[in-house]
TIVEX-576525 format. One record per residue (C-alpha): residue in three letters; chain; y, z, x; residue number from 1. Coordinates in Angstrom, 1 decimal. Example, Ala and Ser with C-alpha at 12.3 -4.5 7.8 and 13.67 -1.06 7.14 Angstrom:
2
ALA,A,-4.5,7.8,12.3,1 .
SER,A,-1.1,7.1,13.7,2 .
END
This chain:
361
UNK,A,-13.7,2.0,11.3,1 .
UNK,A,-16.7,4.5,11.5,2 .
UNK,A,-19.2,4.8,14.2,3 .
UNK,A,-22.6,5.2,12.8,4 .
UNK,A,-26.5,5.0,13.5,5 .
UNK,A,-28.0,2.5,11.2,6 .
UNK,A,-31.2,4.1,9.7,7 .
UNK,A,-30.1,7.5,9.4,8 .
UNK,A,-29.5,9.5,6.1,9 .
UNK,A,-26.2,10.1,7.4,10 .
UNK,A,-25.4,6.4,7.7,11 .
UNK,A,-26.1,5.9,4.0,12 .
UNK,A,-23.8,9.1,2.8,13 .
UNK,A,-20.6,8.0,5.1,14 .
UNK,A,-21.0,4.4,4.0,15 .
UNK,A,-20.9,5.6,0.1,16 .
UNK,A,-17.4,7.6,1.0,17 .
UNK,A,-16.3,5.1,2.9,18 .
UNK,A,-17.1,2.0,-0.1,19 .
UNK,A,-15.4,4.3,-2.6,20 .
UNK,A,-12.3,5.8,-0.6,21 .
UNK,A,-11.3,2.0,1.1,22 .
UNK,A,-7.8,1.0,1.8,23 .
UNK,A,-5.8,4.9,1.1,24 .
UNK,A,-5.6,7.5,-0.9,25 .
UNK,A,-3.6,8.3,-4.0,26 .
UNK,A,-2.6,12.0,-3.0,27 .
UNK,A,-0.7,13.5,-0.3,28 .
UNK,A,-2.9,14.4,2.5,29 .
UNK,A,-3.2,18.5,2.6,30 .
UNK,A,-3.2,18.9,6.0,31 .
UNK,A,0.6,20.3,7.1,32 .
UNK,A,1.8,18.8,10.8,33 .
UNK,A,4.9,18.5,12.1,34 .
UNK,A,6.1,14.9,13.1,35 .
UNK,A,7.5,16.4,16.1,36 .
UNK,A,4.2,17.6,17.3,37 .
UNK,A,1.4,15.1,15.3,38 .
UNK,A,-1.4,14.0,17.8,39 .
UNK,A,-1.7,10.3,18.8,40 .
UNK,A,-4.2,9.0,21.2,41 .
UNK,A,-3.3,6.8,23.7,42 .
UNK,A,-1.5,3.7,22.9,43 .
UNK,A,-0.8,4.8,19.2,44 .
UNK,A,2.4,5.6,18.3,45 .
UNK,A,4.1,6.6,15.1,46 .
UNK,A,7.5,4.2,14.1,47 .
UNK,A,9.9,6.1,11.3,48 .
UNK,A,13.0,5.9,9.6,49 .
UNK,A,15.3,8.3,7.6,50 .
UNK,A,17.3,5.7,5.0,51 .
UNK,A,20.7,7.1,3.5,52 .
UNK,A,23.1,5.4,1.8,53 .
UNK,A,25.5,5.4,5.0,54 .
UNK,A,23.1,5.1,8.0,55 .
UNK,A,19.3,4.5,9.0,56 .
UNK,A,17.8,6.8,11.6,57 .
UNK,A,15.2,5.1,13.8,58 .
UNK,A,12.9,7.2,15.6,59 .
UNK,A,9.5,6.9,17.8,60 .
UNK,A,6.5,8.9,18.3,61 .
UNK,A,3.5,8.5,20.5,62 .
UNK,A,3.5,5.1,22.4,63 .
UNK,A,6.8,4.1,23.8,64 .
UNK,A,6.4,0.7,23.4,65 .
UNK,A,6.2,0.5,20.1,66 .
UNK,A,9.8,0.9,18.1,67 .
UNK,A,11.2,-0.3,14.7,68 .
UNK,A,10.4,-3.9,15.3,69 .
UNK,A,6.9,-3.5,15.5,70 .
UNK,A,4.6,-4.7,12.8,71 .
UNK,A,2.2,-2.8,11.5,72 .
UNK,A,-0.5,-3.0,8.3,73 .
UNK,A,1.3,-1.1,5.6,74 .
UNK,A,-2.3,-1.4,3.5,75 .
UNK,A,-1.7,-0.2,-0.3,76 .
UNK,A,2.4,0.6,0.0,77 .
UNK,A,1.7,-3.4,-0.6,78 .
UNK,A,1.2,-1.9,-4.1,79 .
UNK,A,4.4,-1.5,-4.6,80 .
UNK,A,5.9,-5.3,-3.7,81 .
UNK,A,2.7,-6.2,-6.4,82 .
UNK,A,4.3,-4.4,-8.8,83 .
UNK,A,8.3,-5.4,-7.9,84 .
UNK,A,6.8,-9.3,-8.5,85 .
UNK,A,5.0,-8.2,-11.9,86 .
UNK,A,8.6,-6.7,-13.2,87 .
UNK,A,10.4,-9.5,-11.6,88 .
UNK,A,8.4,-12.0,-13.3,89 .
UNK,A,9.1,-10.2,-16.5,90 .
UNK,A,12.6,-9.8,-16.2,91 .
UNK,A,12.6,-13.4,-16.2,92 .
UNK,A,9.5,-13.6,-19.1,93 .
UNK,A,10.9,-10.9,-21.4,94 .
UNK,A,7.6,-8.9,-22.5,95 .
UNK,A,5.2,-10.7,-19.9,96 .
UNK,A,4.3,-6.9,-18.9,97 .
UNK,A,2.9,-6.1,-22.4,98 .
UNK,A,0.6,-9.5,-22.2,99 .
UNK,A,-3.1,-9.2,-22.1,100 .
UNK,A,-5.3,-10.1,-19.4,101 .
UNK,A,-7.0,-12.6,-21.2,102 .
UNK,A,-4.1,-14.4,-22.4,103 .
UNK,A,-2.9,-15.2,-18.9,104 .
UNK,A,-6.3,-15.6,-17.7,105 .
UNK,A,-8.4,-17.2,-20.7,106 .
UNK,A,-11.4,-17.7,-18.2,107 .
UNK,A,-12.0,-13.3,-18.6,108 .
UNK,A,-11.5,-14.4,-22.4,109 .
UNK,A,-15.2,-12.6,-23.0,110 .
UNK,A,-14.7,-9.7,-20.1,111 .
UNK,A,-13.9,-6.4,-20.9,112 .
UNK,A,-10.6,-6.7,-19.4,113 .
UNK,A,-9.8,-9.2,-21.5,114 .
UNK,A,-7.5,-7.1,-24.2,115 .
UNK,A,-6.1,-4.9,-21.2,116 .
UNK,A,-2.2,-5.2,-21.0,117 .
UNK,A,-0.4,-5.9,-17.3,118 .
UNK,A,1.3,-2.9,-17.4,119 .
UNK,A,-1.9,-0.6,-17.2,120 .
UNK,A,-3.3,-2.6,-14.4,121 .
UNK,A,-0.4,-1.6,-12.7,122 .
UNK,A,-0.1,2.2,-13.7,123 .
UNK,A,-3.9,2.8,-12.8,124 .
UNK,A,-4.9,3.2,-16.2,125 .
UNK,A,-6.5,0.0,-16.9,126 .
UNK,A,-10.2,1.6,-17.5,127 .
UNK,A,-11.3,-0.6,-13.7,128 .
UNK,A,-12.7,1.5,-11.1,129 .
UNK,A,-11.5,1.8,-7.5,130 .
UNK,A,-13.5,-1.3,-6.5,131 .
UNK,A,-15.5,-4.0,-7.4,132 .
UNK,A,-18.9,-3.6,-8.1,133 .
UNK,A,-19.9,-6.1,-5.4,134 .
UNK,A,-18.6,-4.0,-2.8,135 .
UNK,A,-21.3,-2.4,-2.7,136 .
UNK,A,-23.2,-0.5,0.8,137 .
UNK,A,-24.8,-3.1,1.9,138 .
UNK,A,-21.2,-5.4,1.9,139 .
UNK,A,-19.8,-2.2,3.5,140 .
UNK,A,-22.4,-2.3,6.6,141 .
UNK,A,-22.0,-6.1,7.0,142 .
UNK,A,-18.4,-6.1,7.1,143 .
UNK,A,-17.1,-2.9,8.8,144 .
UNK,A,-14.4,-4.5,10.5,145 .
UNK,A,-12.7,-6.0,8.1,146 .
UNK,A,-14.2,-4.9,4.4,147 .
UNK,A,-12.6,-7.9,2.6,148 .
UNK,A,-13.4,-10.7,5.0,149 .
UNK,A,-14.4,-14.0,2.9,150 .
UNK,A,-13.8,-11.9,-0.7,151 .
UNK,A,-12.7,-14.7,-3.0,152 .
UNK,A,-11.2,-15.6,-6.2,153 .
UNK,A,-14.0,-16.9,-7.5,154 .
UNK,A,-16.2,-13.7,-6.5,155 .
UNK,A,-13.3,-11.9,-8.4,156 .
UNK,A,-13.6,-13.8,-11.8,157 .
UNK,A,-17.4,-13.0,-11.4,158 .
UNK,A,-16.9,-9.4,-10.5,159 .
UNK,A,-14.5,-9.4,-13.4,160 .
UNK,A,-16.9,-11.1,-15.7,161 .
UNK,A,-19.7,-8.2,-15.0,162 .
UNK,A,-17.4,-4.9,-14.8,163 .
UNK,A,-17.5,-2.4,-18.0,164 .
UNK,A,-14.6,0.1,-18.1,165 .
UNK,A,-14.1,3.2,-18.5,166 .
UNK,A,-11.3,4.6,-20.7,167 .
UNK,A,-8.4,2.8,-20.9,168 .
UNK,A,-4.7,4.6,-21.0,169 .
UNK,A,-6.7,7.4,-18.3,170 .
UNK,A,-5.7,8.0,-14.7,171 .
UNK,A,-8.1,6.4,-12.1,172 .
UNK,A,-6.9,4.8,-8.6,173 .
UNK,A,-7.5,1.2,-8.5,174 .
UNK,A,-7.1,-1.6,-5.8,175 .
UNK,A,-9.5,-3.6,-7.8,176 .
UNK,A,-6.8,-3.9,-10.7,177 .
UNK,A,-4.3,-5.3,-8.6,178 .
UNK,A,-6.4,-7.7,-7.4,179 .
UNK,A,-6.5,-8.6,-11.1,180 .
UNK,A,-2.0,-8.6,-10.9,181 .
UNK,A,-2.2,-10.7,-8.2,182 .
UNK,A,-4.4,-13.1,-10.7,183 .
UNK,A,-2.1,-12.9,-13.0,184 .
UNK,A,0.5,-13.6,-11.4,185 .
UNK,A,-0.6,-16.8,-9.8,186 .
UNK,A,-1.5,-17.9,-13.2,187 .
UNK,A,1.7,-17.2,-14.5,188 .
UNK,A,3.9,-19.0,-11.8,189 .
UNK,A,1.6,-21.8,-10.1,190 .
UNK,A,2.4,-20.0,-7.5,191 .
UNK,A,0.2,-18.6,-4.5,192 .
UNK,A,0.4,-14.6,-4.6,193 .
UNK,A,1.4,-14.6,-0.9,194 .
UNK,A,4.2,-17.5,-1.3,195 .
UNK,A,5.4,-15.4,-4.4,196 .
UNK,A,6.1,-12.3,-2.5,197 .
UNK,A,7.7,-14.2,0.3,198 .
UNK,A,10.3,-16.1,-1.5,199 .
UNK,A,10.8,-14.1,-4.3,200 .
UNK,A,11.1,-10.2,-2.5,201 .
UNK,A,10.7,-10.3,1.3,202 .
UNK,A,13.2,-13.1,2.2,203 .
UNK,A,16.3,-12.0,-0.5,204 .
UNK,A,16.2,-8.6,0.8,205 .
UNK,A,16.3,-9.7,4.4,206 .
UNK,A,12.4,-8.5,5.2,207 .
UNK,A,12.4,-11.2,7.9,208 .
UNK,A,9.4,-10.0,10.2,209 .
UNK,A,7.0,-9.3,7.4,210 .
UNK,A,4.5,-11.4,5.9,211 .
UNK,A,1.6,-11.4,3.5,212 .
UNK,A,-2.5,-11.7,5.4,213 .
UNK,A,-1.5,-12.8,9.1,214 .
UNK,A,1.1,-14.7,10.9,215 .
UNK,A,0.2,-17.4,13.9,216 .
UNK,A,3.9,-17.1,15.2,217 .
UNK,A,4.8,-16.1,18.8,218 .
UNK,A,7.4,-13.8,18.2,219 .
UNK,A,5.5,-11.5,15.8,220 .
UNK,A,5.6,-8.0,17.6,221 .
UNK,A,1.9,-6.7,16.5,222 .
UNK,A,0.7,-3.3,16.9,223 .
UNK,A,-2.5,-3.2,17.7,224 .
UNK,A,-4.9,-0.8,15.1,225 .
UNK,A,-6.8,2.2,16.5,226 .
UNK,A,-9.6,3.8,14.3,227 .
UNK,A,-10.2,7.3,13.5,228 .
UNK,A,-11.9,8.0,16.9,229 .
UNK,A,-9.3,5.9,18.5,230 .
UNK,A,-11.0,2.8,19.4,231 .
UNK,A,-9.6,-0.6,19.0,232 .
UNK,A,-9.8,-2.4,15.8,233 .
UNK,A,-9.6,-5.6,13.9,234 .
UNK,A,-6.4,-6.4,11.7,235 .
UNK,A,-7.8,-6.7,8.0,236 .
UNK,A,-7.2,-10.3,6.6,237 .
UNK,A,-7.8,-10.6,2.9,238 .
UNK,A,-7.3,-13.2,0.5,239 .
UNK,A,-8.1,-12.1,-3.5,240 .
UNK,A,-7.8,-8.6,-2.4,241 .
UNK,A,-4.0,-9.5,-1.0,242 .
UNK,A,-1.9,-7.5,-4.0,243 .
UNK,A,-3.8,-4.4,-3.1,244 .
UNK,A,-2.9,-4.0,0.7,245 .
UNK,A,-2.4,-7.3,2.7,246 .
UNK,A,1.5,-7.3,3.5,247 .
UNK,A,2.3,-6.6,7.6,248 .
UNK,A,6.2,-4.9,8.1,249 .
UNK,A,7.7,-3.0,10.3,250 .
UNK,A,9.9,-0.3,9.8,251 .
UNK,A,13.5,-1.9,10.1,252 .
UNK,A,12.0,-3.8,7.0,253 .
UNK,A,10.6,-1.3,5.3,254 .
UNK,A,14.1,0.5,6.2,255 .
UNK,A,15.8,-3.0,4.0,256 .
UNK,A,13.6,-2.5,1.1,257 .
UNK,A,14.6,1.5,0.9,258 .
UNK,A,18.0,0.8,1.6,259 .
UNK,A,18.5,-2.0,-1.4,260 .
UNK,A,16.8,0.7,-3.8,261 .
UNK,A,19.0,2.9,-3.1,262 .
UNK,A,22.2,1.2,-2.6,263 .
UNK,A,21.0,-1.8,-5.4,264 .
UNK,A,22.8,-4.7,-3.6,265 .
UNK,A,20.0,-7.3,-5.5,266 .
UNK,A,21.4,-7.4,-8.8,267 .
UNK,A,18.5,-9.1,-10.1,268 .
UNK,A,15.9,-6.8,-8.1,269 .
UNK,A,17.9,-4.2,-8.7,270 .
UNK,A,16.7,-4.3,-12.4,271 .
UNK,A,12.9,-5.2,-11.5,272 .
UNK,A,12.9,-1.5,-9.1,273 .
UNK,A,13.7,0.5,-12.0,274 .
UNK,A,11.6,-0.2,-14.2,275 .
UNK,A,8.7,0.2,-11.8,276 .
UNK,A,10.0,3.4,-11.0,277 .
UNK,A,10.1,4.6,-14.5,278 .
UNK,A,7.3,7.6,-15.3,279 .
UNK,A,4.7,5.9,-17.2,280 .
UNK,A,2.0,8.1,-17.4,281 .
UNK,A,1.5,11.9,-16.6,282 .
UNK,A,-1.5,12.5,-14.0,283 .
UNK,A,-0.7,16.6,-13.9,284 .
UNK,A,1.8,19.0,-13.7,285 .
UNK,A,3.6,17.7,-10.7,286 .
UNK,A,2.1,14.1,-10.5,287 .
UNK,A,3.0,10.9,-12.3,288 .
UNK,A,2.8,7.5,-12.0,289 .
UNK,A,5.3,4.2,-12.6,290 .
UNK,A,4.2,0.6,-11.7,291 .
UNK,A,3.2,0.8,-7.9,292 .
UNK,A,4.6,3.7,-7.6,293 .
UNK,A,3.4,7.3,-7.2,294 .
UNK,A,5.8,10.0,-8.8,295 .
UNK,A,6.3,13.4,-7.6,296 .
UNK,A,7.4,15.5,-10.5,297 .
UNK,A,9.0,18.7,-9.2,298 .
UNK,A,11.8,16.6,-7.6,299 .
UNK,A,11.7,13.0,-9.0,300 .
UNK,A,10.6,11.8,-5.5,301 .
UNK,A,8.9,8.1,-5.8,302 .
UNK,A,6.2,7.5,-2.6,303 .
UNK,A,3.1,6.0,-1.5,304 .
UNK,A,1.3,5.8,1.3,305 .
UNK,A,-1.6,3.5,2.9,306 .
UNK,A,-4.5,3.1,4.9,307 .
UNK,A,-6.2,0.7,6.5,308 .
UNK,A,-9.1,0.3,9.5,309 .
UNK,A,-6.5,1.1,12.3,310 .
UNK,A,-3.2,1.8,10.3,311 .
UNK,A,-1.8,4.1,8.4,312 .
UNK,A,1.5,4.6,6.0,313 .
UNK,A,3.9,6.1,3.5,314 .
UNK,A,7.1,5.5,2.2,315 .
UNK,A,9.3,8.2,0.1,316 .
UNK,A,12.3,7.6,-2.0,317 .
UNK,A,14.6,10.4,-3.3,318 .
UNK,A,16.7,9.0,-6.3,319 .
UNK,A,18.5,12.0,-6.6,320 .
UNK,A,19.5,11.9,-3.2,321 .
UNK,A,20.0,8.7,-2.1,322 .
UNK,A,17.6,9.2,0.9,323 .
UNK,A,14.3,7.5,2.0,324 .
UNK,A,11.5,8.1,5.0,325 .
UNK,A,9.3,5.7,6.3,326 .
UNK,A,6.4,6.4,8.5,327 .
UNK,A,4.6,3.8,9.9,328 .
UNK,A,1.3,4.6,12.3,329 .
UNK,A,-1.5,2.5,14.1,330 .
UNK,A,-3.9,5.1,14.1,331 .
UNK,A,-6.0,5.3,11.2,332 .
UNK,A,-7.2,8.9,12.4,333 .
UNK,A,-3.2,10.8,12.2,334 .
UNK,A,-3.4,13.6,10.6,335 .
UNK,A,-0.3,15.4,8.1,336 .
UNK,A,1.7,12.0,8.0,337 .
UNK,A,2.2,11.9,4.1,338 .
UNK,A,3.5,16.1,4.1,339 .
UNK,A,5.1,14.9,7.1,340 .
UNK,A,7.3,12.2,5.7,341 .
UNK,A,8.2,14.8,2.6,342 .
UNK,A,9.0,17.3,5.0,343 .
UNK,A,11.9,14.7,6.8,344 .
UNK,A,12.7,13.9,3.4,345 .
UNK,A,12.9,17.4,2.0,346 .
UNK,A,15.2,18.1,5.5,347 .
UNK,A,12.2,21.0,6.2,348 .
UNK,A,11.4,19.3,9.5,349 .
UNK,A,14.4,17.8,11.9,350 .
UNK,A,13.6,15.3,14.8,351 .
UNK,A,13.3,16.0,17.8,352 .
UNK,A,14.3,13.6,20.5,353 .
UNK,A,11.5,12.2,22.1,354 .
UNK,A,11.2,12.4,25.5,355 .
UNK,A,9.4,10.5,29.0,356 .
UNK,A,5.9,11.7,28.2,357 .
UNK,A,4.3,11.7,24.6,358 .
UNK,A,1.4,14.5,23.5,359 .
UNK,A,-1.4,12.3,23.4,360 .
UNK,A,-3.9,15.4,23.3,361 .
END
């Protein structure tokens, strides 16, 4: 993802950022850029959607070739189909949400997470930090390409057996803690997290291209990542570290998921999406948090966004108007693709068709 000199003082510094600020982050990105004049490098492109309640908009950006079948790493926006399986799981379990860690998990019986409820694993407030403690610099520079190559269960339960918290009920971004869901969830149904999330959400509401880690078949329609300089890069396979960022869609999916929020044609999803988009805890003035979900308080807006070596995403759901965006990128570098997603969901920027040629800088 970054090109550096081994040795150098400067290596050391980018590799700290880079350990702490993996997979996205949990603001909008400041920068202000219209979609309809964003930079792409060549052979990146930028896929979207505008979702009402009548019609879906596609449109493309950047590289031609690529268009609303192509599949794309949606890194942490997996965050949200975590917490849609935790719900689910509940609606079926009555109170599973308000269970502790350790009594799903009796193994973290002595950990500090032990007493720590599902529901503030998934609200960010569970007292874990970003990441595990054994992602540490020296795992960073070994594994650039893929930063959760060969991380396991079993180095989970020992990361998870060694990790003191910090205050629990307090706002602090975690992938690590739904690493821990994703645990839980297993547990709880016998059930693989990946085959979970397949069965249970992707294939009732029609999410036929996506998938969980990677997909052998022939007919997937893969975009191919770019890093911040542009360069080629490896797709990110993970395996414990699946609920926090693993799921590949493209954005006619993404398009099905935003459309049965809004129009709530699975009865029984229907129920699990409101709760986690329920306010559960206040960050600040204009930022609050459900389950998965980031919460925009000025306007009720429910979005996240994601990030991984080559990729990068958001999603943005206005209840109050029945309209959604999806932005969908394979260039890890883009620049103002969060304000510009609230900007096509605010109506503040229009598109612009596209046309022969595309401003590849």
């Amino acid at each position: 993802m970054i090109g550096i000199a081994i040795g150098s003082v400067g290596t050391f510094t980018t590799l700290l950022y880079f350990a702490s600020k993996m997979q996205d982050s949990p603001s909008p990105d400041a920068e202000a850029t219209d979609i309809n004049n964003i930079f792409l490098p060549e052979g990146t492109g930028i896929s979207g959607a505008i979702v009402s309640s009548t019609a879906v908009i596609y449109f493309q950006r950047g590289n031609p070739q690529l268009n609303e079948e192509t599949i794309y790493e949606i890194g942490s926006i997996t965050k949200v189909f975590t917490a849609l399986a935790m719900a689910l799981h509940d609606s079926r379990n009555p109170g599973y949400l308000s269970k502790s860690v350790g009594e799903i998990l009796p193994k973290l019986s002595d950990s500090q997470i032990s007493d720590t409820a599902i529901n503030y694993l998934l609200n960010h407030s569970s007292g874990l930090p970003r990441l595990a403690t054994s992602f540490s610099v020296l795992h960073v520079l070994m594994n650039r390409s893929d930063p959760y190559t060969d991380y396991s269960r079993d180095d989970l339960y020992d990361d998870l057996q060694a990790t003191e918290l910090s205050e629990e009920g307090s706002y602090e971004y975690s992938n690590y803690a739904f690493w821990v869901a994703g645990l839980c969830l297993e547990q709880s149904t016998s059930v693989e997290y990946k085959e979970y999330v397949t069965n249970e959400l992707l294939s009732p509401l029609g999410m036929a291209s996506s998938f969980v880690g990677n997909n052998s078949s022939a007919n997937v329609i893969l975009a191919q990542g770019h890093d911040k300089k542009g360069k080629r890069t490896n797709y990110w396979e993970k395996d414990a570290a699946s609920p926090a960022g693993s799921i590949k869609s493209s954005t006619e999916d993404m398009s099905r998921f935003i459309t049965a929020y809004i129009q709530g044609t699975h009865p029984e999803l229907k129920e699990a999406l409101e709760v986690i988009t329920k306010p559960t805890l206040d960050v600040n003035d204009n930022h609050s948090v459900g389950l998965g979900w980031q919460i925009r308080k000025t306007d009720s807006v429910i979005w996240h966004n994601g990030a991984t070596g080559g990729f990068r995403s958001f999603i943005a759901i206005s209840p109050e108007n029945n309209i959604g965006v999806v932005l969908l990128c394979n260039y890890a570098g883009v620049e103002g693709l969060d304000r510009s997603g609230f900007d096509l969901l605010t109506g503040k920027t229009k598109i612009v068709e596209q046309g022969g040629g595309y401003n590849s800088g």
